[in-house]
C-alpha positions as CSV (number, residue, x, y, z in Angstrom):
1,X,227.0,8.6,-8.5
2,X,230.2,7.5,-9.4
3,X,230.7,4.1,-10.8
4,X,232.6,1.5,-8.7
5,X,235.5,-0.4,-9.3
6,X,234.8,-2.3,-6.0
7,X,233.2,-5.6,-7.7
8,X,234.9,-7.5,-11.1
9,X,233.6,-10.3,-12.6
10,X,236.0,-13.0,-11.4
11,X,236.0,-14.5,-7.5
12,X,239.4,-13.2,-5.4
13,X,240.5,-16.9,-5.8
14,X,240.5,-16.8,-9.6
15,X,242.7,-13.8,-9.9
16,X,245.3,-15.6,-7.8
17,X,244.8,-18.3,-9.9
18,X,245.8,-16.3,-12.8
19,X,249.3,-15.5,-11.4
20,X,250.0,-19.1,-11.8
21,X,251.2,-18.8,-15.8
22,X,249.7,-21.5,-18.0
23,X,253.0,-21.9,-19.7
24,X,254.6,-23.5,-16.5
25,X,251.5,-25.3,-15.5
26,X,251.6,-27.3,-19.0
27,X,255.2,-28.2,-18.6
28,X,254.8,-29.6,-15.4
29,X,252.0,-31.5,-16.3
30,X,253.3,-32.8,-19.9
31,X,257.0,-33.7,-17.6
32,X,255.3,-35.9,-15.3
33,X,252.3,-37.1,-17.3
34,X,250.1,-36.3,-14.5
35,X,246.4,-35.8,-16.2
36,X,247.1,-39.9,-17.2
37,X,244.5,-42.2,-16.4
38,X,242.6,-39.4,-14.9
39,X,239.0,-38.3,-16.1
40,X,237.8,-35.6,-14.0
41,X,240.4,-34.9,-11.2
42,X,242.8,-33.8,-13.4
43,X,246.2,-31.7,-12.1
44,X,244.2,-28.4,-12.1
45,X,241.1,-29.5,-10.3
46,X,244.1,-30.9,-7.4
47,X,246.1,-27.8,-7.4
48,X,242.9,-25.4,-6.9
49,X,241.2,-28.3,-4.0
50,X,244.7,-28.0,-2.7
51,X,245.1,-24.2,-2.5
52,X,241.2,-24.1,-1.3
53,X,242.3,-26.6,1.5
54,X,245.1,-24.4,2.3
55,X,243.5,-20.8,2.1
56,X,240.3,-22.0,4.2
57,X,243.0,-23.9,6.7
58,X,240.5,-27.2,6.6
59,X,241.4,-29.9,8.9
60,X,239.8,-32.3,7.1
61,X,238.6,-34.0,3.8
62,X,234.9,-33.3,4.7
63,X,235.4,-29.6,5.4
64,X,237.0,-29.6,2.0
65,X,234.4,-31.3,0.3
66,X,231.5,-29.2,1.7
67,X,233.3,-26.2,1.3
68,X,234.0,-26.3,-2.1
69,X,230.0,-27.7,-2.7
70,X,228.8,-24.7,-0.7
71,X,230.9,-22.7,-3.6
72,X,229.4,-24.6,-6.5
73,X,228.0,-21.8,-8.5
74,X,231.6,-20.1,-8.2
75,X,233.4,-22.7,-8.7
76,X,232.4,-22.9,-12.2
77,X,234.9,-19.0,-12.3
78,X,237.5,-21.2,-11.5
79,X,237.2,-23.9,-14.6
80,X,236.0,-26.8,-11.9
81,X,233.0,-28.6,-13.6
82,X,232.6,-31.5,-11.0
83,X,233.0,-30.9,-7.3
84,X,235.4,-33.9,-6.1
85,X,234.6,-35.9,-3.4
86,X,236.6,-37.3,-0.1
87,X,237.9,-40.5,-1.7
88,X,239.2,-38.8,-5.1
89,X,241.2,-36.5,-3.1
90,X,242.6,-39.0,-1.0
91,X,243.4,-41.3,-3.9
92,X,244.9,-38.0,-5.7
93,X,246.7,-37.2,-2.5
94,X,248.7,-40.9,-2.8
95,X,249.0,-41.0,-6.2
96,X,250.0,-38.4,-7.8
97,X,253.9,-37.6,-7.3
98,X,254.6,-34.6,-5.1
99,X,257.7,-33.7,-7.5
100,X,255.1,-32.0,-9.7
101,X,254.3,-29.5,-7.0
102,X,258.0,-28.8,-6.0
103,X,258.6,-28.0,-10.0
104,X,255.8,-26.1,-10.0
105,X,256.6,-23.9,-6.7
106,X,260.0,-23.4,-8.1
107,X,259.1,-22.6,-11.9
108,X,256.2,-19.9,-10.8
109,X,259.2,-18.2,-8.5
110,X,261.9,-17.9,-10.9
111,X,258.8,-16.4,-13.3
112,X,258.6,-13.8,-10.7
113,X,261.8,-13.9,-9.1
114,X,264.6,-14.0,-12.3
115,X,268.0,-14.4,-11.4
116,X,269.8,-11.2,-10.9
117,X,273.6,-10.8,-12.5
118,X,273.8,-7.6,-10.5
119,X,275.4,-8.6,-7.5
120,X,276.6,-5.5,-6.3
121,X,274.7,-4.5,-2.9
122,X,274.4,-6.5,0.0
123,X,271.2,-7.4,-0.1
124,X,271.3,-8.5,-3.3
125,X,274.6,-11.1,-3.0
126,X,273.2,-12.2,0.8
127,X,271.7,-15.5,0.8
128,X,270.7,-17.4,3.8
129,X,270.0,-21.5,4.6
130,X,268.2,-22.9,7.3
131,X,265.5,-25.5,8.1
132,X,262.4,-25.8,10.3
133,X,260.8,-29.0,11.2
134,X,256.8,-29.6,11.1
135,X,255.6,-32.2,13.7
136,X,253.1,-35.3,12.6
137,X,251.4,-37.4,14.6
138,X,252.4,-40.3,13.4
139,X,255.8,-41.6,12.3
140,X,254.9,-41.9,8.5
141,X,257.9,-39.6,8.1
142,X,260.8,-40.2,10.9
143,X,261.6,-37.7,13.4
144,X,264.3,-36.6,15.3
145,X,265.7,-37.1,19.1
146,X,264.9,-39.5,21.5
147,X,262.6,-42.1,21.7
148,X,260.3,-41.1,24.5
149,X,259.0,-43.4,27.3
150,X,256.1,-44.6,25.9
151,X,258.1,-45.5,22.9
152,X,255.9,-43.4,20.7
153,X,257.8,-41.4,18.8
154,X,256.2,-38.4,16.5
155,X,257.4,-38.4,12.7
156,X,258.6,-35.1,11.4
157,X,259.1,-33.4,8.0
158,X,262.2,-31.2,7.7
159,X,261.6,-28.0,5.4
160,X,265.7,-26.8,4.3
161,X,265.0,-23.7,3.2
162,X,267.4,-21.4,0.8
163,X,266.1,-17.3,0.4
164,X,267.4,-14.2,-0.6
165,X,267.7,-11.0,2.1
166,X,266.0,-9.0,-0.7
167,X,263.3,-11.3,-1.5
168,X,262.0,-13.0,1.6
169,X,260.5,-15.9,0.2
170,X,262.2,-19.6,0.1
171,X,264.1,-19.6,-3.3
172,X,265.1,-23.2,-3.1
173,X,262.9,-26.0,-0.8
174,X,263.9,-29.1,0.1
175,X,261.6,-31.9,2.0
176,X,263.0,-34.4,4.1
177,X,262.3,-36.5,7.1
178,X,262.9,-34.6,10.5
179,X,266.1,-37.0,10.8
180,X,268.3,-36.3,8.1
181,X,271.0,-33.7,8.7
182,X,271.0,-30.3,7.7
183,X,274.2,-31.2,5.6
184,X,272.1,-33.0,3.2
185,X,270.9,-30.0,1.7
186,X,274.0,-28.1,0.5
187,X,274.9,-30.4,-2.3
188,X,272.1,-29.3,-3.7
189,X,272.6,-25.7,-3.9
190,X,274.2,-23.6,-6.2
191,X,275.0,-20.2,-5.7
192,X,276.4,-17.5,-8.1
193,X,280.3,-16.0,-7.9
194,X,281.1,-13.1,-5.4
195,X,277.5,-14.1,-3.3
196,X,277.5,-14.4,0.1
197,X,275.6,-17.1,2.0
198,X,275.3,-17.2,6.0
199,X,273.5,-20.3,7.9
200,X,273.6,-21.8,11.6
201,X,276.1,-23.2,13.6
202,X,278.6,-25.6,11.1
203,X,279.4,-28.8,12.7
204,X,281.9,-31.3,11.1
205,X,281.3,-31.1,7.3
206,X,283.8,-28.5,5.4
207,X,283.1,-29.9,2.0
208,X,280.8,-27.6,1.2
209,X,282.7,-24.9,2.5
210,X,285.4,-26.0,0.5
211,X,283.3,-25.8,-2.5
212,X,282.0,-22.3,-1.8
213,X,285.3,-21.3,-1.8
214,X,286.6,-22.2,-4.8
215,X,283.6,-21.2,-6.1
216,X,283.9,-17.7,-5.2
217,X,280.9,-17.3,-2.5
218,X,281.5,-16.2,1.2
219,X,280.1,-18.2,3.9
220,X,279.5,-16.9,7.5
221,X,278.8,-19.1,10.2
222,X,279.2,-19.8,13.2
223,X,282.1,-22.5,14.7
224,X,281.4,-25.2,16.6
225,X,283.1,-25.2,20.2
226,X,284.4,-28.8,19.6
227,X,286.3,-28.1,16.2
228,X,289.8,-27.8,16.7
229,X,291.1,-24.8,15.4
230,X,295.3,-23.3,15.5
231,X,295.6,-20.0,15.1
232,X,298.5,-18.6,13.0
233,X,298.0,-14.8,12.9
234,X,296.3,-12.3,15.1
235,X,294.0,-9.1,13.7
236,X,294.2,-5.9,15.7
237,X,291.1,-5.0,17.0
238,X,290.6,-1.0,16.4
239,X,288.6,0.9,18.7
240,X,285.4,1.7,16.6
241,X,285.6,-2.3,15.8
242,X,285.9,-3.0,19.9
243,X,282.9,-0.6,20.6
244,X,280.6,-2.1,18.2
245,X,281.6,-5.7,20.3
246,X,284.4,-7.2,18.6
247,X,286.6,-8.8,21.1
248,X,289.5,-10.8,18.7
249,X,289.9,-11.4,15.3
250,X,291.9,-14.5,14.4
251,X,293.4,-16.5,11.1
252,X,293.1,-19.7,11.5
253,X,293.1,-23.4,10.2
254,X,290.3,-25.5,11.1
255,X,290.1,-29.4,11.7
256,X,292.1,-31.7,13.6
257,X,296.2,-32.7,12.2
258,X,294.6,-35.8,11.3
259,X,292.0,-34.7,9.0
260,X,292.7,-34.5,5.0
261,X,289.9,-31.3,4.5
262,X,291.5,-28.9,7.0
263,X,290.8,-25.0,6.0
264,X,291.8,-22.0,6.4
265,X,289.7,-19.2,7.9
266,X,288.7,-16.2,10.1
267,X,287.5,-16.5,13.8
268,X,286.0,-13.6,15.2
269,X,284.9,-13.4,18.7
270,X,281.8,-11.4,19.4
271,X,279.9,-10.1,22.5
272,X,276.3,-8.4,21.8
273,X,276.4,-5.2,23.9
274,X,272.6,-5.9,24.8
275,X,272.4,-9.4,25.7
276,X,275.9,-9.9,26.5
277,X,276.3,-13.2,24.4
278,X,279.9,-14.3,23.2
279,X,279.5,-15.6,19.8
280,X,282.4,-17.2,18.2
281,X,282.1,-16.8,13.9
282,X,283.5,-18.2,11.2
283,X,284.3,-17.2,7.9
284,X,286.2,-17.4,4.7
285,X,286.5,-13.6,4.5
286,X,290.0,-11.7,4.9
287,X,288.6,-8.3,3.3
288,X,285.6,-7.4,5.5
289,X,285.2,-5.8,8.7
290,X,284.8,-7.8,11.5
291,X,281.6,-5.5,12.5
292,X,280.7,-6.1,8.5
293,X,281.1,-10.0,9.2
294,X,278.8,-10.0,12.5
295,X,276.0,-7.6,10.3
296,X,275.9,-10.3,8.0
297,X,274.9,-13.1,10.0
298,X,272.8,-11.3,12.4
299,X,270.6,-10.9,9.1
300,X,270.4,-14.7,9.4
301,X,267.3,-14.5,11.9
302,X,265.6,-13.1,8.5
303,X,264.5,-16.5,7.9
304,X,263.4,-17.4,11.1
305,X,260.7,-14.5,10.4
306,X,259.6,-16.4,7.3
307,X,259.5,-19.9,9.3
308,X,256.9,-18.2,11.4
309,X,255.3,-16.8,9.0
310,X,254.8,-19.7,7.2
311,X,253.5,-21.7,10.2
312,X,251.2,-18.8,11.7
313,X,249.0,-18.4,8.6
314,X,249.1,-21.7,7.5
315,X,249.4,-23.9,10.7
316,X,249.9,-27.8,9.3
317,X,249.1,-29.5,12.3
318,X,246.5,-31.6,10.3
319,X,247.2,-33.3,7.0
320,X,244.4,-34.8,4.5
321,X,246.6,-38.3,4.2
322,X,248.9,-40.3,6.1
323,X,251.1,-41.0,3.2
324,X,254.6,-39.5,2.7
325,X,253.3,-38.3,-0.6
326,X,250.4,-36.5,0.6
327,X,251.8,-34.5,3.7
328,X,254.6,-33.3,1.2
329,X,251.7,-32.5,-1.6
330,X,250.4,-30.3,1.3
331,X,253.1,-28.3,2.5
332,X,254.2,-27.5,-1.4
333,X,250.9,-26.2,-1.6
334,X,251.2,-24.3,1.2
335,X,254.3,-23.1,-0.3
336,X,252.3,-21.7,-3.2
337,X,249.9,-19.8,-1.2
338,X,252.7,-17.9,0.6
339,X,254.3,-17.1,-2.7
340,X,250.9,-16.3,-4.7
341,X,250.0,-13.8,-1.7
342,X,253.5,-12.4,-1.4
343,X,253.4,-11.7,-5.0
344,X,250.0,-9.4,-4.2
345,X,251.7,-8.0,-1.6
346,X,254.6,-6.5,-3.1
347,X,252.1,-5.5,-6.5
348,X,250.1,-3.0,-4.1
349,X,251.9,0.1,-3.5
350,X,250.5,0.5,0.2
351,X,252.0,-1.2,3.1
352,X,249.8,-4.2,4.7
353,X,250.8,-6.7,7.1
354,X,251.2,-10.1,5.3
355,X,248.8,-11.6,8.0
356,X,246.2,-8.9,7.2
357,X,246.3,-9.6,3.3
358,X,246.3,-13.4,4.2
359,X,243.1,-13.1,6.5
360,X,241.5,-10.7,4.1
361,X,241.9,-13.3,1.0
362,X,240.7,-16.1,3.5
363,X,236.9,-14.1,4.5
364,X,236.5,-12.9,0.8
365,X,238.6,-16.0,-1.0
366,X,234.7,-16.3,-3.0
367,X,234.1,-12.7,-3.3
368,X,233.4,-11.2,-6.2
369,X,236.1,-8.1,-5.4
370,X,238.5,-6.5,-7.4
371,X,241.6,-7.5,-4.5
372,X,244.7,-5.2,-6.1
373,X,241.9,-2.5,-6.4
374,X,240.5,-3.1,-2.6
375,X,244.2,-2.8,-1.3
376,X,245.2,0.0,-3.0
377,X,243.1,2.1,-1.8
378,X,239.9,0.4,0.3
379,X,238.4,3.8,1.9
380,X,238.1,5.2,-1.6
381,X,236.6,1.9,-2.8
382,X,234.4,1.4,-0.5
383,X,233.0,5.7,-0.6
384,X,232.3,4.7,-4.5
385,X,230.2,2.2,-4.1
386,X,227.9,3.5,-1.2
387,X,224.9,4.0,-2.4
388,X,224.3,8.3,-1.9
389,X,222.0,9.1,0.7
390,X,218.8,10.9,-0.3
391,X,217.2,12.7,1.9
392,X,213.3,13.2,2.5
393,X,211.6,16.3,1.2
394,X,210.9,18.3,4.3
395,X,207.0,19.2,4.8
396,X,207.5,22.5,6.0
397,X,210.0,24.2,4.7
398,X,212.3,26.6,5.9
């Protein structure tokens, strides 16, 4: 019989674990001085409760607790000596700053995700902002719009996201309450020369479009109906250009007389031949074709993709604290799951769904299974370690 590969020494949640390099995990650690007045719940011991919360989805701090005791034999594969209880996890979850989870989300992707210089394909120079709000269910964390009737208003957490069209996982994360504007974020971003960067509809701010373009980087958007805009020269639209929707395409200067950070730009009128939606974008482009210009930002739903991903296999609707610090400590941690799993994906050669390789780590998370093994190839896994059938000697013998 041939010998398996099926089964490995380590648990599925271990060899995740291991992805995370120990370099970063020290720096982080030794930066915000973390493991201080701590004796057993040290930053390790949170980060795998945390990720264990967030695999198993548990709503609350007893389903975490008893989960992790029914695992106490395994847990030992995973360097966690003493199984922490409700009220250490909840202190942890106040206490300990959530900045140490955004450095260590963002130091474990650029360790898998290095800048590239090569900017020379499309997907490659495309990036594209956007944000998503998560809902609480109390106002820890202020939310957006009207105050309802009953004058209880939900708090929200904001998530701006920044990813890359060849990448499809958040590059740069930003967490705010639901009620800040979207403008908030850009400041924050830098972005290479000769990239280009596409995001929903821009409203009144053209600093940052400013910036971007003396900064090299393209920006496509979409204009606002309420910004004034005088048009100085018109584009002739060529057939191929006018089949593939392209109604007008316009130079133009942007912002009111009265306003000091007026602009110059291209307006291009649009009309999707399916839907037959007039879309109205705006750019800092001269060179491209207007069809090239409407390509780009239709690649902008990319991210809405990865918004639902993110919130259909790891729905936060329930939070283990009612602090600030510990809903943000959460969704980072969430964060790391999706990038720790998107890493297996793209190391197995066969195509899975993301939500099939999610569910399949959350049913064999304490599985003793070899998981890049399983996925490349579970039939042939599966046929090695089936025990042979023998049959029964026949009494009468043909």
């Amino acid at each position: 019989m041939d010998k398996t590969t099926l089964f490995t020494g380590q648990p599925v949640f271990n060899q995740l674990l291991s992805l995370i390099p120990k370099r970063i995990l020290k720096e982080v650690i030794k930066k915000h001085q973390s493991d201080r007045y701590y004796k057993r719940f040290k930053t390790y011991d949170h980060l795998v409760t945390m990720l264990f919360t967030t695999f198993h989805g548990c709503k609350s701090l007893r389903e975490v607790t008893t989960g992790m005791m029914a695992c106490t034999t395994r847990l030992n594969h995973l360097g966690i000596i003493h199984t922490p209880r409700r009220s250490t996890i909840a202190e942890a979850n106040t206490k300990r700053a959530e900045k140490l989870f955004d450095d260590l989300y963002h130091g474990l992707y650029s360790s898998f995700y290095p800048d590239s210089r090569m900017l020379t394909k499309l997907d490659k120079r495309l990036f594209i902002i956007d944000s998503s709000t998560i809902s609480l269910f109390s106002e820890v964390m202020r939310g957006s719009g009207q105050i309802p009737l009953n004058s209880k208003r939900k708090g929200g957490v904001k998530v701006h996201v920044l990813t890359k069209a060849d990448e499809d996982v958040p590059r740069f994360v930003c967490l705010t309450e639901a009620k800040e504007n979207d403008n908030i974020f850009t400041p924050m971003i830098s972005l290479p020369k000769n990239s280009i960067v596409t995001f929903d509809t821009i409203y009144y701010a053209f600093k940052p479009l400013i910036r971007w373009t003396n900064s090299g980087v393209t920006w496509v958007t979409r204009l606002h109906p309420k910004i004034a805009c005088q048009v100085y020269e018109k584009k002739e639209v060529s057939a191929i250009e006018s089949s593939t929707g392209i109604i007008s395409d316009e130079k133009i200067i942007a912002g009111s007389k009265q306003r000091k950070d007026r602009i110059k730009a291209r307006k291009i009128l649009y009309k999707d031949p399916l839907s037959g939606k007039e879309l109205v974008f705006f750019t800092n482009n001269t060179r491209m074709k207007a069809s090239t210009i409407a390509g780009i930002y239709k690649r902008r739903w990319q991210i809405e993709t990865l918004f639902k991903r993110l919130k259909q296999n790891y729905p936060l609707k329930y939070f283990l604290g009612d602090s600030e610090n510990a809903i943000k400590i959460q969704i980072w941690c969430a964060l790391i799951t999706d990038l720790l799993i998107k890493i297996v994906k793209d190391k197995v050669k066969r195509k899975w769904a993301f939500s099939n390789i999610s569910g399949m780590i959350r049913l064999h998370l304490m599985t003793y299974i070899n998981l890049i093994k399983f996925l490349q190839n579970p039939e042939k896994a599966l046929r090695n370690y089936l025990p042979q059938t023998q049959l029964q000697l026949s009494l009468f013998p043909t």
